[in-house]
PAKOL-904076 format. One record per residue (C-alpha): x, y, z; residue in three letters. Coordinates in steps of 0.001 Angstrom, whole numbers, plus 500000, padded with zeros to 6 digits. Layout:
PT:X:Y:Z:resn
PT:X:Y:Z:Ala
...
This chain:
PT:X:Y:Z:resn
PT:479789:907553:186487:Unk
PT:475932:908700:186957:Unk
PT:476044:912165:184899:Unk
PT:474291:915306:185795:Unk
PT:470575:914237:184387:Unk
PT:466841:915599:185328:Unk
PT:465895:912628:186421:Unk
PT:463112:911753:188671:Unk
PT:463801:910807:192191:Unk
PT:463489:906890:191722:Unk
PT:465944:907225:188867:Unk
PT:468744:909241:190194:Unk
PT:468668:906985:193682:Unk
PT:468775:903964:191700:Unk
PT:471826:905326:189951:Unk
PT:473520:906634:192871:Unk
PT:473252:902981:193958:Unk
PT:474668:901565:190594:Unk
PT:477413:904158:190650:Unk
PT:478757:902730:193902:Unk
PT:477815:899191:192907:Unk
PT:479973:899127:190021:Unk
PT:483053:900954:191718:Unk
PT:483771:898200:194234:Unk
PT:482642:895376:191150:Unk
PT:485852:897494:189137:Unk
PT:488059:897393:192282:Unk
PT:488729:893311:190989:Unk
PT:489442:894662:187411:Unk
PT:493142:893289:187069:Unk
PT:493962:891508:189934:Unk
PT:494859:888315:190554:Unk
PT:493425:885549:192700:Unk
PT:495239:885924:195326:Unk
PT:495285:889843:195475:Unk
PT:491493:889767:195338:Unk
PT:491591:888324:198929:Unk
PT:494950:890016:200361:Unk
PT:493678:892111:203025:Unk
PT:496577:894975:202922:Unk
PT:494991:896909:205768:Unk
PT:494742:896657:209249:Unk
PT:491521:895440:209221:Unk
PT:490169:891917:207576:Unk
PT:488518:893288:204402:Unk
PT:489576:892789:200916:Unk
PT:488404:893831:197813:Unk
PT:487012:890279:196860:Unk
PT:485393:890113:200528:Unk
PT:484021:893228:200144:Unk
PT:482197:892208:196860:Unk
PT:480554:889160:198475:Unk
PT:479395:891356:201328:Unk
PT:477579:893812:198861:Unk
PT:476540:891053:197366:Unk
PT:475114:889910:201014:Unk
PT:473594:893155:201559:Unk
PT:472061:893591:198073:Unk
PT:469913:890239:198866:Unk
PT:468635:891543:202521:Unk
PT:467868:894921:200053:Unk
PT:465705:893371:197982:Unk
PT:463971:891631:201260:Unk
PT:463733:894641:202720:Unk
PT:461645:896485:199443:Unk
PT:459913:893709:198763:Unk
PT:458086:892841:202282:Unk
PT:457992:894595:205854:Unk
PT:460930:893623:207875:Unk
PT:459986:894527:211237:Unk
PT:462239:892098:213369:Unk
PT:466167:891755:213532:Unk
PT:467543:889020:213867:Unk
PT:470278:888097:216326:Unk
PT:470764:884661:216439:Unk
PT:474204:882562:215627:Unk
PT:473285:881558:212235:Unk
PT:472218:885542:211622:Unk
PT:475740:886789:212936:Unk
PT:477687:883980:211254:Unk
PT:476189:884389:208149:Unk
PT:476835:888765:208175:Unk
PT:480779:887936:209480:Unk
PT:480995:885169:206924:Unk
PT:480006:888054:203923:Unk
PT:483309:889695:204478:Unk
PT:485541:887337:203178:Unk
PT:485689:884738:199944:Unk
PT:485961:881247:201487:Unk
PT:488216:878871:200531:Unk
PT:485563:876875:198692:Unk
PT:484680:879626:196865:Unk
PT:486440:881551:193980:Unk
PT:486502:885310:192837:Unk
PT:484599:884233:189302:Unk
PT:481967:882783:191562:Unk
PT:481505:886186:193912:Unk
PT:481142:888293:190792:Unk
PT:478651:885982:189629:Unk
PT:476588:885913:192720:Unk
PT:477281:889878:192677:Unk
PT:476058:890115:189190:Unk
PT:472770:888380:189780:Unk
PT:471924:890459:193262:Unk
PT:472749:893441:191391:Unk
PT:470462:892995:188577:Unk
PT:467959:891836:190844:Unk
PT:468361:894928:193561:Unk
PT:468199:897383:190426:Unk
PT:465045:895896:189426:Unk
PT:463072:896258:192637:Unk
PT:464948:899798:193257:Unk
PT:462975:901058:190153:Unk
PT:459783:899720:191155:Unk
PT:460323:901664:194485:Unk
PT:458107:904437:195226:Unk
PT:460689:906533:198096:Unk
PT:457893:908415:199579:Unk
PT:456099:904953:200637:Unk
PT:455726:904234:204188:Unk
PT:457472:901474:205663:Unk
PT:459295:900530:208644:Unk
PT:462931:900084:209810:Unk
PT:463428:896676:212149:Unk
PT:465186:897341:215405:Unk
PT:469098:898345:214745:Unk
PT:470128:896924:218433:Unk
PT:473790:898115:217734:Unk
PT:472920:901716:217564:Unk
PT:470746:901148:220571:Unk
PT:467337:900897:219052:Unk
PT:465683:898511:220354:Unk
PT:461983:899161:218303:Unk
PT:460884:899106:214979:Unk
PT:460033:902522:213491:Unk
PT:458264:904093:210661:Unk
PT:459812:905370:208084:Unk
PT:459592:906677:204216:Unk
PT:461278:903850:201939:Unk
PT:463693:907020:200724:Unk
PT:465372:906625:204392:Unk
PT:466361:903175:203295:Unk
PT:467204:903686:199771:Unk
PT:469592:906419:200758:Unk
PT:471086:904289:203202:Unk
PT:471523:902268:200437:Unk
PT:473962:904829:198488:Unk
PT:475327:905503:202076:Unk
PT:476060:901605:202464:Unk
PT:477704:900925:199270:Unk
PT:479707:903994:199176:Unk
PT:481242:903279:202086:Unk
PT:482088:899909:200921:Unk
PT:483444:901292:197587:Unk
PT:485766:903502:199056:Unk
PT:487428:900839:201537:Unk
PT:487971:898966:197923:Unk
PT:489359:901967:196545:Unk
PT:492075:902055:199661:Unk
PT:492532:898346:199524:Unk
PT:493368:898412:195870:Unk
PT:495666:901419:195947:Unk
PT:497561:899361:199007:Unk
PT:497820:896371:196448:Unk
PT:499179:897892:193389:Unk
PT:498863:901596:193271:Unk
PT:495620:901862:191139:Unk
PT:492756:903986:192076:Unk
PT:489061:902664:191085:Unk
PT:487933:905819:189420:Unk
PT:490536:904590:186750:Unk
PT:489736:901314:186270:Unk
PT:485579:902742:186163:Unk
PT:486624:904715:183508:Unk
PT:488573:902019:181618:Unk
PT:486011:899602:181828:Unk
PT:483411:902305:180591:Unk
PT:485635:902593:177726:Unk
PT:486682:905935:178093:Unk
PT:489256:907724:176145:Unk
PT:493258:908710:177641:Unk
PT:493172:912413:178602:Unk
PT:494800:914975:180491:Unk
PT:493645:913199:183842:Unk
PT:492990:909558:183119:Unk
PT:495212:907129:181491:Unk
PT:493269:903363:180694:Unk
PT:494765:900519:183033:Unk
PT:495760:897540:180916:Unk
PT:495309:894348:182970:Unk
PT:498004:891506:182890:Unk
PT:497178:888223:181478:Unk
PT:495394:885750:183633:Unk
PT:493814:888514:186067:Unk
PT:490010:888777:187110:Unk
PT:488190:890491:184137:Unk
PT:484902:892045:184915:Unk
């Protein structure tokens, strides 16, 4: 959990984005192989799916700080490669996701820090919300769409894992933080031979 904190601007948006980051990396916390890719839901997303996609996004993040988008594109291998984000192939395992999580994350953080949020920059053309242009923007725009992004993400892990087995993510933040049992948390002991994070 990011605490209350005077921080500067930089600093609490690059915690907002670690808080939200490390609620759908938790959502794994105790599941098993194949419950990390059960998609529960009516829709196809699963908590292991959900953490390659932010995974996905955190790379086009740090390509987005770190030069000046100003095209999107729309071919096959562009559409493919977003669809494909959403789920862990069957080539690929849950170990490897967090992994590949782990290293965008530390590598998104990184740049985030660097980031001044009142620098101009410019947002590529978003065809699916019917802009067709690229536009100017402050860099905050994008780094709150950031926390916007991710917590959206987090919280369809949350729902996912409470359809699997009943657990809630704040709990299993708070375990893996290492916080004491109180009146309103109780740590969540994960069976042998689950995915440890």
């Amino acid at each position: 959990m990011y605490a209350p904190a005077r921080h500067d601007e930089t600093t609490g948006l690059l915690h907002y984005v670690d808080q939200q980051l490390e609620a759908l990396r938790s959502a794994l916390y105790g599941l098993t192989e194949e419950q990390a890719r059960a998609t529960p839901c009516r829709s196809a997303l699963s908590v292991g799916g959900l953490v390659k996609h932010a995974a996905y996004c955190m790379r086009g993040a740090v390509l987005r700080l770190t030069t000046e988008v100003t095209t999107q594109p729309l071919d096959a291998a562009a559409v493919a490669g977003f669809t494909g984000s959403f789920a862990i192939g069957d080539d690929e395992t849950v170990a490897g996701t967090l992994a590949e999580f782990d290293r965008a994350r530390a590598e998104l953080l990184a740049v985030v820090a660097r980031t001044d949020p009142g620098a101009e920059s410019t947002a590529p053309p978003a065809p699916w919300h019917g802009i067709h242009d690229a536009r100017p923007i402050h860099t905050r725009f994008y780094l709150v769409h950031l926390v916007e992004e991710f917590a959206r993400h987090a919280g369809h892990a949350d729902i996912i894992r409470e359809q699997i087995d009943g657990v809630a993510v704040p709990a299993l933040v708070l375990t893996l933080a290492g916080a004491p049992a109180n009146d309103f948390f109780t740590p969540y002991e994960a069976a042998p031979g689950t995915v440890r994070v």
